[in-house]
C-alpha positions, 0 to 999 in steps of 0.5 A: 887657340891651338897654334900648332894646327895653323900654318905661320902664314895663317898664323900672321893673318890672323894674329900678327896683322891685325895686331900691327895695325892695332900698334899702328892705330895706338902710336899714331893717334896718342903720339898726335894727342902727346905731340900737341899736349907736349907743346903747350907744356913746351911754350909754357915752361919756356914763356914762363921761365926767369928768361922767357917772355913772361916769367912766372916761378909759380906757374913754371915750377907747377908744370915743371914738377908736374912734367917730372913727376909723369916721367918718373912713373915706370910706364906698366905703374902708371897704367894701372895708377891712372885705370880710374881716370881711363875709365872715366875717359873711355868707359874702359880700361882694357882694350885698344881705346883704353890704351890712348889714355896712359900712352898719351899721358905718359908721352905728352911730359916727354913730348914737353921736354922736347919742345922747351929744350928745342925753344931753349936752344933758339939764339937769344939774340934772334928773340931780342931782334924780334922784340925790337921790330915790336913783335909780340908774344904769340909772334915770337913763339910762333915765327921765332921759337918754333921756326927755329927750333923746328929742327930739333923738335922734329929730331926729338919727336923721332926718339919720342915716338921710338919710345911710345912704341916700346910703351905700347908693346908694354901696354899688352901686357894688361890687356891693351892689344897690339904687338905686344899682347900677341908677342905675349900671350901668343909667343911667350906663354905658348912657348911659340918662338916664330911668333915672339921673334917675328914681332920682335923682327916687326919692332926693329923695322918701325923703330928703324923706319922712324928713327931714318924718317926722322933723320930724313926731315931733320936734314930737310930742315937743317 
């Protein structure tokens, strides 16, 4: 596409809007998707660690390895690493469902190291309290870790969407669409500096409205 025979505001409806929905549509759903995932991972570390509720070492070091081995892929390696798996998902390594695959894979151990660290910070004596009053496991878990942690879980959350954002810019790079690829294909290789500077411009507002939002729950609930 010749871009110099379009005038910007063409330009950004054809190209850039559809584009940062595109964004929109890939962050939310996989940051659901790692958010719920990165829980699980969150209350089992926690549970079976020598402190928690049911230690377990081997249970414990598995998700604990696993969890860092994820988050020491670069994210552009481990789209390509995981391509069979995605396709076997989705049918597809390219394109924006393709693009859920890896998001939500790489987020979800970043999303676990959240939620243990929140549970973590919980006041071991309100755990005790609540043992006392003959409360079970999933009580606790629920009433106690969660309610107490939510603050910091939200907080945290926050910087993990942050961080999807900049992981599905990156994505566009192999075909996933979005901001990113427009910024690329678009703005860089075309040498189209409004188009490369209007989606970074675009970026630093969502990373901006994000980072507040999440401050503004954060005060609610502290």
């Amino acid at each position: 596409m010749v871009l110099s025979r379009f005038s910007f505001w063409e330009i950004f409806q054809m190209l850039i809007l559809p584009a940062f929905f595109a964004t929109l549509r890939m962050v939310l759903i996989s940051g659901v998707l790692a958010t719920l995932i990165g829980m699980v991972l969150g209350i089992v570390l926690v549970l079976t660690d020598k402190d928690g509720l049911s230690p377990n070492r081997v249970v414990f070091r598995i998700f604990d390895v696993f969890v860092n081995i994820i988050r020491s892929f670069p994210f552009i390696i481990l789209i390509v690493t995981i391509i069979p798996l995605t396709r076997l998902i989705v049918g597809s390594s390219i394109g924006e469902v393709a693009a859920l695959v890896p998001l939500t894979v790489a987020c979800s151990p970043f999303m676990g190291r959240i939620f243990q660290n929140a549970f973590k910070e919980v006041d071991p004596a309100l755990i005790e309290a609540a043992k006392s009053f003959g409360a079970s496991k999933m009580q606790i878990m629920l009433k106690v870790y969660l309610k107490e942690g939510l603050p910091s879980v939200i907080s945290g959350l926050s910087l993990g969407l942050i961080n999807l954002l900049g992981c599905s810019a990156m994505a566009g790079a192999v075909g996933a669409g979005g901001l990113g690829a427009v910024a690329l294909q678009y703005g860089y290789q075309n040498f189209n500096v409004r188009v490369m500077y209007s989606i970074v411009a675009i970026l630093i507002v969502l990373v901006a409205a994000i980072q507040y939002f999440g401050d503004w729950v954060y005060r609610k609930l502290k």
